[in-house]
Each structure stands twice: as structure tokens, then as C-alpha cells.
C-alpha positions as CSV (number, residue, x, y, z in Angstrom):
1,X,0.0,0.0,0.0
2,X,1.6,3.2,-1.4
3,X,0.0,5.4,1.6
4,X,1.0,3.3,4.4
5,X,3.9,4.2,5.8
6,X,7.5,2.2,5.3
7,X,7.7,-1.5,7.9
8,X,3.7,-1.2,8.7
9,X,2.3,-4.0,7.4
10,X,-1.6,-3.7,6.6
11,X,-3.8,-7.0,6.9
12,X,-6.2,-7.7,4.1
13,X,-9.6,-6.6,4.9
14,X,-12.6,-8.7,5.5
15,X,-15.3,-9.0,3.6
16,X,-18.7,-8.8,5.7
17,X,-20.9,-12.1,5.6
18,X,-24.1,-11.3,4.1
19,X,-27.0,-11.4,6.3
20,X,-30.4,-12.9,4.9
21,X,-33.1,-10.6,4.3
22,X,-36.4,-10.2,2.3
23,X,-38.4,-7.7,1.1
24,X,-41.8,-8.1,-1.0
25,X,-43.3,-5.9,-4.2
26,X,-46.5,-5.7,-4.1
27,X,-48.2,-4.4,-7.2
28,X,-52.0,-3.7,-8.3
29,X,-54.2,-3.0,-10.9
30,X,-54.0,0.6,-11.7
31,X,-55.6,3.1,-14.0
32,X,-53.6,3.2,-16.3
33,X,-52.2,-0.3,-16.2
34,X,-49.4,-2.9,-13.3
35,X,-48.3,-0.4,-10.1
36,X,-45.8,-0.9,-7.9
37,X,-45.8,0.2,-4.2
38,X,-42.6,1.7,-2.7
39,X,-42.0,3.2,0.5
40,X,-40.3,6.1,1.4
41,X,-37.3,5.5,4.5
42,X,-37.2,8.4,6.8
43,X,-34.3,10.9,7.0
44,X,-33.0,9.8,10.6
45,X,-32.3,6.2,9.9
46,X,-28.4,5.4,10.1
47,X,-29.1,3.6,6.8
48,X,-30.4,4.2,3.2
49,X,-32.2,7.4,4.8
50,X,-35.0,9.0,2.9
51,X,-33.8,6.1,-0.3
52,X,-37.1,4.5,-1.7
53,X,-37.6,0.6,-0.9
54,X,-39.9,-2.0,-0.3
55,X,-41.8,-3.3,3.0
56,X,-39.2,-6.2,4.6
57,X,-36.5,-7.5,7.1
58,X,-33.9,-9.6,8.4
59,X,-34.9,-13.0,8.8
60,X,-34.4,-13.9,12.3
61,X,-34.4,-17.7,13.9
62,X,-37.9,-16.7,15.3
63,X,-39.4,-16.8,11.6
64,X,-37.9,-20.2,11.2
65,X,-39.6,-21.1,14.5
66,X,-42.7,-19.4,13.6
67,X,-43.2,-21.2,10.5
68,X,-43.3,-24.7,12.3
69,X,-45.7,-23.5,14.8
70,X,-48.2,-22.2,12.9
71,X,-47.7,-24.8,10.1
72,X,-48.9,-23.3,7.0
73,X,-45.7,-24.0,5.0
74,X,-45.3,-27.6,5.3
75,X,-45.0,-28.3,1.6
76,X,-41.3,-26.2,1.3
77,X,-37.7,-27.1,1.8
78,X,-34.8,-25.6,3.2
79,X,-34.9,-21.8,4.6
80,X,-37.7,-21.2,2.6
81,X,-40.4,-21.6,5.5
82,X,-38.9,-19.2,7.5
83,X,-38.6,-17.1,4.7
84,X,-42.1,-16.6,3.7
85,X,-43.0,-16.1,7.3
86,X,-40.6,-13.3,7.7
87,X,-42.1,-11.5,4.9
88,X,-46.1,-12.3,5.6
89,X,-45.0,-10.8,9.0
90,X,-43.2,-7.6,7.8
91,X,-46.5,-7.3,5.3
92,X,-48.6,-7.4,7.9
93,X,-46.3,-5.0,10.4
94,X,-45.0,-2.2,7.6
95,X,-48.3,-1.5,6.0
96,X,-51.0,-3.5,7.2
97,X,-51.7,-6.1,4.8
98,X,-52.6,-9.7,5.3
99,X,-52.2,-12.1,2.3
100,X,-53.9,-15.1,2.8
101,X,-54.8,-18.1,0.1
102,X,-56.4,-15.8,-2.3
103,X,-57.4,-12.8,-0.1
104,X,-55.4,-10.0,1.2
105,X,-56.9,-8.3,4.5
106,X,-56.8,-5.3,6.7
107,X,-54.4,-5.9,10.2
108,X,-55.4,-3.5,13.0
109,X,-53.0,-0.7,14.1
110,X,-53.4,-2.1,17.8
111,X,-52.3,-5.4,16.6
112,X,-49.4,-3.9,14.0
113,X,-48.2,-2.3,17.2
114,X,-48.4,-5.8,19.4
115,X,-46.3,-7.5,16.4
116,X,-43.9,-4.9,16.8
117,X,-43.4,-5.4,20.2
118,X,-43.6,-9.0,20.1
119,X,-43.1,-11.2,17.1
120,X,-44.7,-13.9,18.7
121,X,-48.2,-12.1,18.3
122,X,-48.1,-12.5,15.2
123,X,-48.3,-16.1,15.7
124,X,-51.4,-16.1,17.7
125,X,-52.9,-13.9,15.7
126,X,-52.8,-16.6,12.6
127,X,-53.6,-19.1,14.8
128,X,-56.3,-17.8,16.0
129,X,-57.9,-16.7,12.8
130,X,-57.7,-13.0,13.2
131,X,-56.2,-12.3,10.3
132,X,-55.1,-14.6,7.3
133,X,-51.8,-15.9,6.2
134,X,-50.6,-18.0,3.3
135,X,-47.6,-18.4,0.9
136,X,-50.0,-19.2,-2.1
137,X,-50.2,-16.0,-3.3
138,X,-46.4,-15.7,-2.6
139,X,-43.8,-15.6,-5.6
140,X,-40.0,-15.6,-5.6
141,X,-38.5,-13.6,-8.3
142,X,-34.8,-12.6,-7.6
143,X,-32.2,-12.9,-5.3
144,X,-29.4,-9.8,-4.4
145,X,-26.2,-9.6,-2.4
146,X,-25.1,-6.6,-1.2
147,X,-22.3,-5.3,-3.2
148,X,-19.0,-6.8,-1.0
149,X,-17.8,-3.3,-0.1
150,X,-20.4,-2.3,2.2
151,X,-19.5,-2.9,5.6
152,X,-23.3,-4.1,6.3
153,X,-24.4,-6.8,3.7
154,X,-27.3,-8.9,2.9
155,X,-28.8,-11.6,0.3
156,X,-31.7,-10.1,0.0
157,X,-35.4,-12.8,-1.5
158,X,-37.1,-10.3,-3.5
159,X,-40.6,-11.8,-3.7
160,X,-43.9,-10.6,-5.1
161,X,-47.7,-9.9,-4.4
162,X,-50.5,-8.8,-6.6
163,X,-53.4,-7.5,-4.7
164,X,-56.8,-8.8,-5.5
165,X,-59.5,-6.5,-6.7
166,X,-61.1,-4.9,-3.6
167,X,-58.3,-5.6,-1.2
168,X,-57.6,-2.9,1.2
169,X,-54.7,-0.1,0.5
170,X,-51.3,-0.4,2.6
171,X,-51.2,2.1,5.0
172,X,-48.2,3.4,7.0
173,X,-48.1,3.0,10.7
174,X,-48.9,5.8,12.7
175,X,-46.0,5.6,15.4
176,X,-42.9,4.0,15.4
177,X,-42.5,3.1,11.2
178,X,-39.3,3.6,9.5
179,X,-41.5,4.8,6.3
180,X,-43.2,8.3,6.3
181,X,-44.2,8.2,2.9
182,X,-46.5,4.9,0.4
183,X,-46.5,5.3,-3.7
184,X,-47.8,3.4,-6.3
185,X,-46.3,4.4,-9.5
186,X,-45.7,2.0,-12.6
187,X,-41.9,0.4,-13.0
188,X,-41.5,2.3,-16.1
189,X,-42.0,5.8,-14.0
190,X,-40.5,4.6,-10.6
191,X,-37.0,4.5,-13.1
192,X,-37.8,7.7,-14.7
193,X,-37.8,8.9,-11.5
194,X,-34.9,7.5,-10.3
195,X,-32.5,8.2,-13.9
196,X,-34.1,12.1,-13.6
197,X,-32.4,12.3,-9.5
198,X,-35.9,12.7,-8.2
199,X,-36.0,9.5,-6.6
200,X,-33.2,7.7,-4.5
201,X,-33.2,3.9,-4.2
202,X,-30.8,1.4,-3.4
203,X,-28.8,-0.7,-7.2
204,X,-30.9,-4.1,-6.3
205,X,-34.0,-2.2,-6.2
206,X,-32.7,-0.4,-9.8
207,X,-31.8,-4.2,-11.2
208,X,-35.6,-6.1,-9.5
209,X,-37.7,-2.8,-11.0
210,X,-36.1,-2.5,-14.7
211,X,-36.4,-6.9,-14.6
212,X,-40.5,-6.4,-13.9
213,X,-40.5,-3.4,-16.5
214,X,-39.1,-5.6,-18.9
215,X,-41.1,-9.0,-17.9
216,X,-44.6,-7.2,-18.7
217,X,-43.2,-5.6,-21.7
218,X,-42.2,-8.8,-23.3
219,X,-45.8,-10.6,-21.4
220,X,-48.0,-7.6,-23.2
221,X,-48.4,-6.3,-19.7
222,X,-49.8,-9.5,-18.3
223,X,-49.0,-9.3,-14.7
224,X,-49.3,-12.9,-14.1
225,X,-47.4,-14.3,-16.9
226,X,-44.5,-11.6,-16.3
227,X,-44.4,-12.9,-12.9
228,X,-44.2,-16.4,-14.0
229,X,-41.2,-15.8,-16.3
230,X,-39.4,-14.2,-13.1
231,X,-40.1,-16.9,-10.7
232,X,-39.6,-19.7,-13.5
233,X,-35.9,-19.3,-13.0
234,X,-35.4,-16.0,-10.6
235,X,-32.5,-13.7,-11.2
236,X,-29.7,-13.9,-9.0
237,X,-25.8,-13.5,-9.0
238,X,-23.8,-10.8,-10.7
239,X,-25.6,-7.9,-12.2
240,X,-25.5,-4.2,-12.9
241,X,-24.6,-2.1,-9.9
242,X,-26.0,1.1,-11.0
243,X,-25.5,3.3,-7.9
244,X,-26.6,6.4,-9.9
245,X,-27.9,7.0,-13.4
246,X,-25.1,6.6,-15.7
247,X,-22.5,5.8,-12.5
248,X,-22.1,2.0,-12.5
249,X,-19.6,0.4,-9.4
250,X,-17.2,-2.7,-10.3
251,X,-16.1,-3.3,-6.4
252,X,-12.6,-5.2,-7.1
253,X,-10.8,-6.8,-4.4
254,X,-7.6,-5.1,-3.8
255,X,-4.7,-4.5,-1.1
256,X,-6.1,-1.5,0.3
257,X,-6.3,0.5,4.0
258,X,-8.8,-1.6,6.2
259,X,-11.4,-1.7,6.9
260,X,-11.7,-1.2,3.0
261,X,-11.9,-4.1,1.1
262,X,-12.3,-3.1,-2.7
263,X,-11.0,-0.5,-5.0
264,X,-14.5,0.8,-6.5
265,X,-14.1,0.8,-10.3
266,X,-16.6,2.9,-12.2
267,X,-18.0,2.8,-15.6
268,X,-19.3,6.6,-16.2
269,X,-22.1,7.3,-19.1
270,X,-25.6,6.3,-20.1
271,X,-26.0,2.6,-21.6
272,X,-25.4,2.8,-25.7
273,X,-23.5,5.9,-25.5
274,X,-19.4,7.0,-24.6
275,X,-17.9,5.9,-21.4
276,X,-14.8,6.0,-19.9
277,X,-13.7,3.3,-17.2
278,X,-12.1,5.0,-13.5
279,X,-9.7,3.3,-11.5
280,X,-9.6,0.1,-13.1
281,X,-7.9,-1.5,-10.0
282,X,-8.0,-5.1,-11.2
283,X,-4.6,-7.6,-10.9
284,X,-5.9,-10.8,-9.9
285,X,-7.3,-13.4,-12.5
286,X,-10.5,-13.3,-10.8
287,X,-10.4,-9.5,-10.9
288,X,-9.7,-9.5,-14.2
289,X,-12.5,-11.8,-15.7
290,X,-14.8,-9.9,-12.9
291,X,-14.3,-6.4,-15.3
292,X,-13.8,-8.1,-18.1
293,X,-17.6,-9.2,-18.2
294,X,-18.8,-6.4,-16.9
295,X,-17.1,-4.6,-20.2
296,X,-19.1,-7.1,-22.2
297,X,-22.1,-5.8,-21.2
298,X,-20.7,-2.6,-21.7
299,X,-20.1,-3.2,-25.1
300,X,-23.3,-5.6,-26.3
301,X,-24.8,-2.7,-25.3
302,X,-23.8,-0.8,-27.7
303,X,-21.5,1.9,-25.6
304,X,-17.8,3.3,-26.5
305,X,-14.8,3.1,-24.2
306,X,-13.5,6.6,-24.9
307,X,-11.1,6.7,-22.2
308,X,-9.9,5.1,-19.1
309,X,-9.0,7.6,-15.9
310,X,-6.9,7.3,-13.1
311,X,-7.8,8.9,-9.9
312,X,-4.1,8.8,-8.3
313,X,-1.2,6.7,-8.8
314,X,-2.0,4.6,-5.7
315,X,-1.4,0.6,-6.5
316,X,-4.6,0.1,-5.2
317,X,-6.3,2.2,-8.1
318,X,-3.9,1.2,-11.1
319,X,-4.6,-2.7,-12.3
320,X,-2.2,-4.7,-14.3
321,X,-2.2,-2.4,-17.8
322,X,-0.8,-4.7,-19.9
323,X,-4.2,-7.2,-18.9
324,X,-6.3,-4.6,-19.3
325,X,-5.0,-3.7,-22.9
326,X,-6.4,-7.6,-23.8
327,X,-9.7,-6.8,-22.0
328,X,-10.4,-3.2,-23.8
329,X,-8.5,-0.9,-25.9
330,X,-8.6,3.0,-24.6
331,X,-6.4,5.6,-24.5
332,X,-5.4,6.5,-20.5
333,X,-5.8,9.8,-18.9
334,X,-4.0,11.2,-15.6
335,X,-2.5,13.6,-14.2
336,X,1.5,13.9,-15.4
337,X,1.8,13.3,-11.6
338,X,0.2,10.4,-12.4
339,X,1.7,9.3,-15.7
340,X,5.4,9.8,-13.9
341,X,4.6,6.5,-12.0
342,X,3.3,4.5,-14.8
343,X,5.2,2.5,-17.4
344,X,5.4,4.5,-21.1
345,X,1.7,4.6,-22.2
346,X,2.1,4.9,-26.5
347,X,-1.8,7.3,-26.3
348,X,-2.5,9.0,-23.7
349,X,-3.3,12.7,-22.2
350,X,-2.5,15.1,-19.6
351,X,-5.3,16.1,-17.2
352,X,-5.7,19.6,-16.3
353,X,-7.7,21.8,-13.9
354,X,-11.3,22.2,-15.1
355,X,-11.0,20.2,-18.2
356,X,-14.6,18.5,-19.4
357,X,-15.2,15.0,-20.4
358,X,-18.1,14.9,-22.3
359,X,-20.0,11.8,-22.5
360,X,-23.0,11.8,-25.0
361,X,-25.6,9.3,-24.7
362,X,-29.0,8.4,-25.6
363,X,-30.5,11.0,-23.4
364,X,-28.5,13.9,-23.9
365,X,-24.5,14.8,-23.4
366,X,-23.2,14.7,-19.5
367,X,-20.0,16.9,-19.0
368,X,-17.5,15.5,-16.0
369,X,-15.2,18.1,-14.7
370,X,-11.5,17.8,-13.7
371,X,-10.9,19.1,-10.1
372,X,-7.3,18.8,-8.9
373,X,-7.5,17.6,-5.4
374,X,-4.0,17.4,-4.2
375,X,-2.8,16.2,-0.7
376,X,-3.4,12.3,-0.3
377,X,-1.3,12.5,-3.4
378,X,0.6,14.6,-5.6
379,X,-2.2,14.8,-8.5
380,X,-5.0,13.0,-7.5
381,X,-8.4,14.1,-9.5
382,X,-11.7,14.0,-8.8
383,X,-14.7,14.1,-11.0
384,X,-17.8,15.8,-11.1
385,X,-21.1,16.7,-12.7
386,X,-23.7,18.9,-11.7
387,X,-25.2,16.9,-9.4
388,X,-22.1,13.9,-8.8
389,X,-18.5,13.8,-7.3
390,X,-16.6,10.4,-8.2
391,X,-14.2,11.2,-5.3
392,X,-11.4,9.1,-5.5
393,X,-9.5,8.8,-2.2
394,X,-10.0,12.4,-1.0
395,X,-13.2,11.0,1.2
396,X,-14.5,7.9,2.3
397,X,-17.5,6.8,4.6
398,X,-15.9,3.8,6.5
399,X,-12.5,4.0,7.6
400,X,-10.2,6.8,6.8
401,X,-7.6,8.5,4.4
402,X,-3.9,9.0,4.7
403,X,-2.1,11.8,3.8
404,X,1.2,10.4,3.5
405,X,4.4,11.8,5.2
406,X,6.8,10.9,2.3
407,X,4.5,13.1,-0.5
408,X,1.0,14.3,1.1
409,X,0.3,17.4,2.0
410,X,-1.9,18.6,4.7
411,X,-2.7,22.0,3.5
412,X,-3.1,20.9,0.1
413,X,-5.8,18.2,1.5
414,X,-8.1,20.3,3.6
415,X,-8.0,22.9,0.8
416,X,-9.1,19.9,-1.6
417,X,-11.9,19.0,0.8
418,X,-13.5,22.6,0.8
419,X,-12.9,22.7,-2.9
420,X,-15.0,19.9,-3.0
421,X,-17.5,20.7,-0.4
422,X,-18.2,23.5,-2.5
423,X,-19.4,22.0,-5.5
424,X,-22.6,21.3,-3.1
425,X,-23.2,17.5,-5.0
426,X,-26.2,15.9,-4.3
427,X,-24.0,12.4,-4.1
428,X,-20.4,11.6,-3.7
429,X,-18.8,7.9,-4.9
430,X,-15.9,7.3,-3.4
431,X,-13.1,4.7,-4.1
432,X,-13.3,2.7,-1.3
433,X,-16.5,1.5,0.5
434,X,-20.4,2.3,0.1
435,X,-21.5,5.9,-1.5
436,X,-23.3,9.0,0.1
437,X,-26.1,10.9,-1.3
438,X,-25.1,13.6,1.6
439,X,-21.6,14.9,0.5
440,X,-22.1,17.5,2.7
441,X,-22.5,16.0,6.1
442,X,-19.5,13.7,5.3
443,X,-16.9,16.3,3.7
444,X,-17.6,18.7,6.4
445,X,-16.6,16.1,9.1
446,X,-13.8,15.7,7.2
447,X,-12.9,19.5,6.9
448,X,-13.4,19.8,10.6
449,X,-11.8,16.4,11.9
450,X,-9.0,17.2,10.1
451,X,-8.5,21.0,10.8
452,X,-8.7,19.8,14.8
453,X,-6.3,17.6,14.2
454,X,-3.9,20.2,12.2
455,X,-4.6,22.9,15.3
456,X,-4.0,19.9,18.0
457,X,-0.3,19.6,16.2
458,X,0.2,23.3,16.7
459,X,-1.3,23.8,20.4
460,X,1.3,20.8,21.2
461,X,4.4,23.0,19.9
462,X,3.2,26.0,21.4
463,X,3.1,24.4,24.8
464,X,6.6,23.2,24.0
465,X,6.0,19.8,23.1
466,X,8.8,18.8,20.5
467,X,9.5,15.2,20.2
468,X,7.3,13.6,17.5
469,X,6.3,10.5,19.6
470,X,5.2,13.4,22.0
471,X,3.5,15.6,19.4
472,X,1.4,12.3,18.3
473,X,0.1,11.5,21.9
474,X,-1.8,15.1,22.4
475,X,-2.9,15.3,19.2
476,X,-4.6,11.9,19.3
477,X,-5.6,12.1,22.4
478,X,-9.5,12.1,21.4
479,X,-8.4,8.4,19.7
480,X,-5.8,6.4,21.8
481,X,-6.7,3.6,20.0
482,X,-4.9,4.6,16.9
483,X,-2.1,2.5,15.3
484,X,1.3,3.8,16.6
485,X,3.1,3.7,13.6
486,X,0.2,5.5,11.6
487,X,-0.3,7.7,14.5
488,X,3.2,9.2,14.0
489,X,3.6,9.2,10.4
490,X,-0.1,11.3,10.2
491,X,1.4,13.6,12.9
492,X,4.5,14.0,10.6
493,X,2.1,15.3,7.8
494,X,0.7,17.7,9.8
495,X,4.1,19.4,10.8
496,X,5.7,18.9,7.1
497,X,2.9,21.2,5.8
498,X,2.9,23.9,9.0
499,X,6.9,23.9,8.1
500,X,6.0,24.1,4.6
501,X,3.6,27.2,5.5
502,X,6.3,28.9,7.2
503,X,5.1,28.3,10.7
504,X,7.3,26.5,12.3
505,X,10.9,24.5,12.2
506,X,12.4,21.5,12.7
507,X,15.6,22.0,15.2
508,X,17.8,19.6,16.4
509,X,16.0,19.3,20.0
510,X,12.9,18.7,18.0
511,X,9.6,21.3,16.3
512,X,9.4,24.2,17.2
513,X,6.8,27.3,16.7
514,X,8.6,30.2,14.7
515,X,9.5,33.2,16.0
């Protein structure tokens, strides 16, 4: 790792183990032809707040338990019991909906509350016969993992419901829901909505809504036979991970600062129009074939490799060139910062300050801008539209960056960071770990954990502090858990750049303030 400093060795990160979850889409009979219902997440959750999703959970061991206790699923194997009795019981918690043999019914707010409370009321409640509950009406029709960079995974059942004339509309909870907001809308419009920015939703959610939109197209809008294609062999496995319209992730497992796992690769542009590939980290055979199928796609679908971009000159960021020659042909461009590290590349071109990268596509032309964002590393880029920042390593949401002792710069970084922040972008992608649609929030901790830690460095010195060891302690004191070797070499950063701003020295006793 380029970053780390010399004799520290960094682990490999771990992958999270995916948790199993489900989550159902229930659609009707509109006016004007097959709705879908989605549900609007509230802005406090720690997760996917204010995103657009569907009514589900975790599948805990008391759904398995359920399921032989109330014995309505006798008839399936495996998890699959426990499955369908998570979701009938989220259904019946999230918006009140029973779904019975061929029925779906009303559940009571008291009892919505009780379920919430206690699971186990639930089970009474279907075994009692106050409200209904079957898996006939029950399909499967995909299955989603979690992309492996998020620290928080889950292999997600998507199943599906259609709701019989005259059943009874969903209906939020009136205390205690993690939804504040219920649409129907049709597939075709819910991904409108989401490729114009007005709606957020999470890339399975993208992949499960454009696979119904296409079902009923090719089933003359037949909801039933549409659904029977799906659940005849349900998707599952590798697929698009649209994170934004026109901002596609290839996570690639790399050597990288834990607890990162992957080097985020992204494809930039609309489907059938020009693209250019960032950070194509890949070095492993599996890596490899990983992007190599992805720029399959890429091409069947009729889209143009224009360019690929480096971020930085970070190992973790640049995969083995002469492999990715036999997988695509593009010219590179980078910084010359950059371009000094690599091997001689026969077409490339110089990156500059405010230079545009147009990328037209079916929908209209999207301009990327250059930003030089100095201070991890001499010449690191970022990108951004209008609305987007692909961010490199200037930001992350789980773990940290480095600014290097042997060629960061402090200054340089912070500045970076409010360069950034300034662009007000409505979502940030970084390089490492899971994206942000609240660049905000995240650069200005950032801009202020950092400048603490730049005025900690200083306060040490001017109460005559001088030994680096020293200077480290009281400026981490807010994080004594911090790796020793990194500690130091992060406090050398901070003093390089206040020497290099002229306010203070290095003396043979140790730093000193000027003057």
C-alpha cells in the first residue's frame, strides 16, 4: 500500500458475511395499467435514509420457529419456511396487509403495534384466525447480495404480491414506522424517477424494478405471466450495480487501508452511449475476468470506451495495464503526476484543472469536470457533474484516508476538501467503501476532523511539546486507540505542511513554533 507508511504491514480486509433478508413488491391493478408500491425511508435512519424501498426485514431464527408453529408452509424445503414467514409478518407490520390463500386483509393498528413489540403475536394472531396468512399467493423472483464493499451486507429474496381487486390499501403505521411516505407508480416511472435524481433507491432495487419493467413488456403487460417468467428461473448472481444514473460500481478486491476491502471501479455514461472506465484496479485473475464481463455488457450494449482515468497513482487504483489492454483498448488519462509513475503509455493525455469530459448518450450529453484535489497525493483528481462527485481517495465513509508523510500534504488536503464541499453535489462515490447521497455532512466532518487535528499539532508545539512521539500523543488524544506507527507518520504530515507554511521548524531538539 503506497499510503502506508515504510515496515507497517496492513492485513487484508474482510469481507462482511451477508445477512439474509427479504423484502416483498407488491403491485395492483392501476388506471392506467401494473403499479408498484414503494415506501419512502425516513431521513433519521443510520441507513439508506430518505432512499425509496420495499416493505421487509432480516430474517431472524424466530421466523424459522414461527413457521413450524403455525404450520402453513409444510410443503417447502430448506430456509424457505422461514422465509415466507418473515415476509407475511413484515407485510402485515409495515403497511398492514394480510395475504392469505387468495385474499389480502386489513391488520389493525393495535395489533401492528403488538407484532412490533412481540413477534410472537403475530403467531397467535394466525392461529387464532384474526387475520389470514398463506404463501399461495407468494412468488419468488430474484435474489441480491449486497455489493461486497459495504461494511453491512445482505442476500436479499425479493418476492412478489398482486393484490386482488377490492383488497384494502397499505397504509403506514402511525408511530414508530421507518417509512413516512407509500406510492404506487408503474416500473417504467418509478425508473424515470430515479435516472431524472428525483428519486433515491438502493442498485438491487434499480436491477428487480427494470427486470419487472421488462417481464410485462415482453408478457404484453400481463402481470401474471410476467411474474411467471421471473419466478420460473429468478434472477440472482452478478448484475449491474447502478448506484446512480449513468455511474455503474465494479467493487474489485484489492490491497487496500482496512477496513476497505475493494478498490470501487466505475464505468461513467448512459448505456449505448461513450464511457470512460475509472480506476480500473483489477490484478488478480479473478479480478480480471470480474471487469472483463462487466465490459461485455458494456459493449453488447452498444457503448464506446472513450477513455480510461486514473484517480491517483496509488497501486490500489492502477490494475495490471498490460491485462487490461487484452480486456479493452482506450487511451489513458491522468494527471502527469500520475503518468510519472506508470510505465510509457504509446496514447495518452495530460489532465488539467477544469478540463470537461463529455460523455453523450441516448438522453443527452453529460460533462464530467477535472478538479485537482492534491494532498493524499501529488495529483489525484476528482470528477464531477452537476449533481455527482466520483471522489477518488479524498473521502470515504468507512474507515479513513492518509495523507502520507513521504509526499501528502496537509494544507493541500483540507483545501481539496472545501474545494469539493463547495461544489454542493447531491452524491459523492468514493473509491473505497459504500456511497453518500449527503456529501455535505460527510466532507464537512472531514474539513473539521481534520483541521482539529492540524490545530491539536500546533497547540502541542506552542506548549513546547517537541518530540514527534510526543507531538502524536496530544494530538490523538481524542483516539488512543490509533495505530502507533500510523499515529506518528499522520502527525508528521501535519508538521511537514505547518513547516512548509512557514510556521514552524524542525531543530535539532525537535519542532518548534517560529518566531
Amino acid at each position: 500500500m503506497d499510503e502506508a507508511p515504510d515496515g507497517l504491514e496492513i492485513p487484508q480486509g474482510r469481507i462482511a458475511k451477508p445477512r439474509n433478508s427479504v423484502s416483498i413488491l407488491l403491485t395492483r391493478d392501476g388506471k392506467n395499467g401494473i403499479e408498484v408500491l414503494l415506501a419512502h425511508r425516513i431521513s433519521t435512519l443510520r441507513a439508506f435514509a430518505d432512499f425509496w424501498s420495499l416493505p421487509g426485514g432480516g430474517i431472524k431464527d424466530f421466523d424459522h420457529d414461527a413457521a413450524i408453529k403455525i404450520e402453513i408452509l409444510p410443503d417447502l424445503d430448506n430456509d424457505w419456511p422461514g422465509t415466507f414467514a418473515a415476509i407475511l409478518r413484515e407485510t402485515a407490520e409495515e403497511v398492514g396487509l394480510a395475504i392469505g390463500e387468495s385474499t389480502v386483509e386489513r391488520v389493525s393498528m393495535p395489533l401492528r403495534h403488538s407484532i412490533m413489540e412481540d413477534p410472537s403475536k403475530w403467531v397467535a394472531a394466525v392461529n387464532s384466525r384474526s387475520i389470514p396468512t398463506s404463501h399461495q399467493q407468494i412468488s419468488h423472483i430474484g435474489t441480491r447480495t449486497t455489493p461486497p464493499f459495504a461494511p453491512l451486507r445482505f442476500c436479499n429474496q425479493f418476492m412478489h404480491t398482486h393484490l386482488p381487486p377490492g383488497s384494502p390499501d397499505p397504509e403506514l403505521l402511525d408511530v414508530g414506522s421507518e417509512f413516512d411516505a407509500l406510492v404506487w407508480m408503474s416500473p417504467e416511472n418509478a425508473i424515470l424517477s430515479w435516472e431524472s435524481g428525483e428519486m433515491l433507491t438502493a442498485p438491487p432495487i434499480v436491477t428487480l424494478l427494470r427486470d419487472v419493467a421488462n417481464s410485462l413488456k415482453e408478457n404484453n403487460q400481463d402481470i401474471v405471466a410476467a411474474i411467471n417468467q421471473l419466478s420460473s428461473a429468478p434472477p440472482s448472481g452478478e448484475h449491474r450495480i447502478e448506484l446512480a444514473p449513468g455511474v455503474e460500481c465494479i467493487p474489485i478486491r484489492t490491497q487496500t487501508l482496512p477496513p476497505a476491502t475493494h478498490t470501487n471501479c466505475f464505468i461513467l455514461g448512459e448505456r449505448g452511449g461513450k464511457r470512460i472506465i475509472v480506476d480500473p484496479a483489477a490484478r488478480t485473475e479473478e479480478g480480471l475476468a470480474y471487469l472483463a464481463r462487466r465490459i461485455t455488457e458494456l459493449t453488447n450494449d452498444g457503448g464506446e470506451i472513450i477513455a480510461t482515468v486514473f484517480t491517483h497513482r496509488h497501486q490500489d487504483h492502477i490494475g495490471d495495464l498490460a491485462q487490461l489492454k487484452r480486456i479493452y483498448q482506450a487511451p489513458i488519462w491522468a494527471t502527469k503526476e500520475t503518468f510519472d509513475s506508470l510505465p510509457t503509455i504509446e496514447s495518452k493525455t495530460i489532465l488539467q484543472q477544469d478540463d470537461v469530459i463529455s460523455l453523450d448518450g441516448p438522453s443527452g450529453t453529460t460533462n464530467w469536470t477535472v478538479h485537482l484535489t492534491p494532498g493524499h497525493c501529488p495529483g489525484h483528481i476528482c470528477l464531477a457533474t452537476n449533481r455527482y462527485v466520483v471522489s477518488g481517495d479524498l473521502a470515504v465513509m468507512v474507515g479513513t484516508i492518509l495523507v502520507p508523510s513521504s509526499d501528502g500534504d496537509m494544507d493541500d488536503y483540507i483545501d481539496s476538501l472545501r474545494r469539493i464541499r463547495s461544489l454542493n453535489s447531491t452524491m459523492l462515490f468514493p473509491a473505497h467503501g459504500p456511497f453518500t447521497h449527503q456529501p455535505a455532512k460527510l466532507l464537512d466532518r472531514y474539513i473539521s476532523h481534520r483541521e482539529g487535528r492540524h490545530a491539536r499539532v500546533l497547540e502541542a508545539l506552542n506548549r513546547g511539546i517537541t518530540k514527534i512521539e510526543d507531538i502524536a500523543n496530544h494530538a490523538y488524544a481524542d483516539t488512543p486507540d490509533a495505530h502507533p506507527m500510523l499515529k506518528v507518520d499522520q502527525t508528521l504530515s501535519h508538521l511537514r505542511s505547518h513547516e512548509r507554511a512557514g510556521r514552524i521548524h524542525k531543530t535539532t531538539d525537535g519542532w518548534k513554533i517560529n518566531g
